[in-house]
Every structure is written in C-alpha cells, then in structure tokens.
Phi, psi and omega in degrees: 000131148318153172320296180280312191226246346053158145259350157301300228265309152343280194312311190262010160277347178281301171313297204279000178291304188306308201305309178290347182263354191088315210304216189256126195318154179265134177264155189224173177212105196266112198260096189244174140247033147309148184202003187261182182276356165310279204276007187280295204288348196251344171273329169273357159284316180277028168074043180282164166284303206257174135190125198236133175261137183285167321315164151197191217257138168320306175317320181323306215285317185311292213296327186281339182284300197293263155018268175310330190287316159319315192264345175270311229266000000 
C-alpha cells in the first residue's frame, strides 16, 4: 500500500485533475497486489490501460506499455 493514499484514490485524483484541465486522458498501468473483481472493474470505469497483479514478472510492465503504444500509434 502506498504512504499517503491508495493507489485507487490516486488513480481517481489524477481523472478528476483531467476533467478540470481538459486535457487527454493520462494512460495508467495499474501495478497491485488487489486482485478481486471488484477493484479490477473500479479501476476500469476510470479508464485504466493496464492492470498487473503483484507478484509479477518485469516483462509484464514493458509488454503492457508496448502493447498500448501499438494500439495509439
């Protein structure tokens, strides 16, 4: 768990930061060890890219980076 916050409670001050600045959505890859389908799906109403359950593999965080960039250009 982060210090400060959530990383949910993160995730959903960074979407309400976009709304207000207008800009383009920000892509995330949410790296957790939450794992139910609960926070799988509340993190995917706010438009996540990604979601990797801890443990896991380094390659994941690339292949999911890689992944999205493919599918924007």
């Amino acid at each position: 768990m982060m210090p400060i916050m959530s990383g949910y409670e993160a995730l959903k001050k960074i979407r309400e930061m976009e709304k207000s600045r207008k800009e383009k959505s920000t892509t995330i890859i949410m790296v957790t060890a939450m794992s139910s389908k609960d926070d799988i799906l509340d993190c995917a109403n706010l438009g996540i890219q990604g979601y990797i359950i801890k443990p896991f593999k380094h390659t994941e965080i690339s292949s999911q980076i890689l992944s999205y960039y493919q599918k924007k250009s």
